[in-house]
C-alpha positions as CSV (number, residue, x, y, z in Angstrom):
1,X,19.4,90.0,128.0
2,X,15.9,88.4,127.9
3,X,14.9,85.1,127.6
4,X,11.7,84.0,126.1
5,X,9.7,81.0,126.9
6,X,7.2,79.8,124.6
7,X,4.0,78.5,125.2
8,X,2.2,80.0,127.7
9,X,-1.4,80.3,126.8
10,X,0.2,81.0,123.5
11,X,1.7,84.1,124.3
12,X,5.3,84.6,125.5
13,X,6.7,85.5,128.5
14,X,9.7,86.9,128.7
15,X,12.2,86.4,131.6
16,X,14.7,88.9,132.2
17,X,18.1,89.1,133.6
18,X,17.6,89.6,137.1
19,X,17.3,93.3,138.0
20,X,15.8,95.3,141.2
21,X,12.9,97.6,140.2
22,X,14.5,100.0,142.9
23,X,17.2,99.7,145.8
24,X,15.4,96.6,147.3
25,X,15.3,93.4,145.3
26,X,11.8,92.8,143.6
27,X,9.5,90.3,143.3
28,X,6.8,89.3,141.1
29,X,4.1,87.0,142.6
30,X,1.6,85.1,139.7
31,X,-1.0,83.5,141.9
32,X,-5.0,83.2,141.0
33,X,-5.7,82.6,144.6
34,X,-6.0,86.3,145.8
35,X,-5.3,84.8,149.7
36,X,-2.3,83.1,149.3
37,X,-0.7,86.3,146.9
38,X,-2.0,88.3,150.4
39,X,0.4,85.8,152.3
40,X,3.5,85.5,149.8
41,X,3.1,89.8,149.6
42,X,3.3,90.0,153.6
43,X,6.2,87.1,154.3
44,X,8.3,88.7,151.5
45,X,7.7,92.9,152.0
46,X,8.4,91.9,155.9
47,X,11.9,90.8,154.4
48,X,12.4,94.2,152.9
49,X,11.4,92.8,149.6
50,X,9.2,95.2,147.3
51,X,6.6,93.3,145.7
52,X,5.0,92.9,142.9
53,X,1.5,90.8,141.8
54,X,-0.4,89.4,139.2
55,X,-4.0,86.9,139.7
56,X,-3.4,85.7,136.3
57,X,-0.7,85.2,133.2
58,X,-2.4,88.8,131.3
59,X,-1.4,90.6,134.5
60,X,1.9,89.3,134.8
61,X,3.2,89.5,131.5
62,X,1.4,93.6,132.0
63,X,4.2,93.5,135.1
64,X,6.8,92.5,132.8
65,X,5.9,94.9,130.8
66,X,7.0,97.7,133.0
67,X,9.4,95.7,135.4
68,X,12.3,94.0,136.0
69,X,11.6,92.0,139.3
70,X,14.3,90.1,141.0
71,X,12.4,87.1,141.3
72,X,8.8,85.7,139.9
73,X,7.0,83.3,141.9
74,X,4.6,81.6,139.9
75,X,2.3,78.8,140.6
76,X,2.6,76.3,138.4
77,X,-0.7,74.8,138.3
78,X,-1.9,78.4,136.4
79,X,0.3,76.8,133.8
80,X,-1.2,74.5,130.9
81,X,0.5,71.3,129.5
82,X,2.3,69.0,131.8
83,X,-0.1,67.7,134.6
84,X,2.7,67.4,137.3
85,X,4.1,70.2,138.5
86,X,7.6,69.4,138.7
87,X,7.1,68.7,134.9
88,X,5.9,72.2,135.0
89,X,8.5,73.8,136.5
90,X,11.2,72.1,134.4
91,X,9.1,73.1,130.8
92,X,9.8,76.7,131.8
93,X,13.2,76.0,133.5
94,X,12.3,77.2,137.1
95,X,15.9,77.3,139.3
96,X,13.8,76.1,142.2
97,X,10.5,74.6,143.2
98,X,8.5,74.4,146.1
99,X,5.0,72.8,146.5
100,X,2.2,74.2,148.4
101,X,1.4,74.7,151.1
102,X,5.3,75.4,151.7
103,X,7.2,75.9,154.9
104,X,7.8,79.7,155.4
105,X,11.7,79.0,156.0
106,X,12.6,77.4,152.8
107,X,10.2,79.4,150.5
108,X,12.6,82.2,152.4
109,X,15.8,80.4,152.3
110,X,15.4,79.9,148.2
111,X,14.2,83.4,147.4
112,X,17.4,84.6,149.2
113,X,19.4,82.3,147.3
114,X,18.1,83.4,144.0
115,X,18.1,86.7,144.5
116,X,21.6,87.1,145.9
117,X,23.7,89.3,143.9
């Protein structure tokens, strides 16, 4: 079942279940800076992770439209509102949060958390 979180931009984005897109667990990255979606796409497809990406909230709700990743990492900062970003990441009720630039083993160590089945 979805869940819908309001606000964003004033549009909706909808959060489903967790669900892999294929046999490998998926993950959608929402990241404006085209380098570090570069990075997250090569850490987590070396994984065996299939990914998926977006440069901007349009994109990812486009993603959403026609997936249902694992996992979305989103950079909070896209978001408007709260000015911190741990205020950010509780508004749309994140299960984890890491702040850039983030150390390749826990940004790991939490996706595998939160995408174990």
């Amino acid at each position: 079942m979805p869940v819908t979180v309001e606000g964003y931009e004033g549009e909706r984005l909808i959060v489903w279940e967790r669900d892999s897109v294929g046999s490998k667990k998926s993950i959608l990255v929402v990241d404006d800076d085209g380098a570090t979606r570069d990075t997250l796409r090569l850490i987590l497809e070396s994984e065996g992770y299939d990914v998926l990406y977006a440069a901007d909230g349009s994109s990812a709700l486009e993603q959403l439209g026609r997936h249902r990743p694992s996992l979305i990492l989103l950079d909070l900062m896209m978001l408007t509102g709260a000015s911190q970003p741990w205020l950010k990441a509780e508004w749309v009720g994140a299960e984890a949060y890491l702040e850039k630039p983030f150390e390749v083993s826990k940004l790991l160590d939490e996706v595998g958390r939160l995408t174990a089945a």
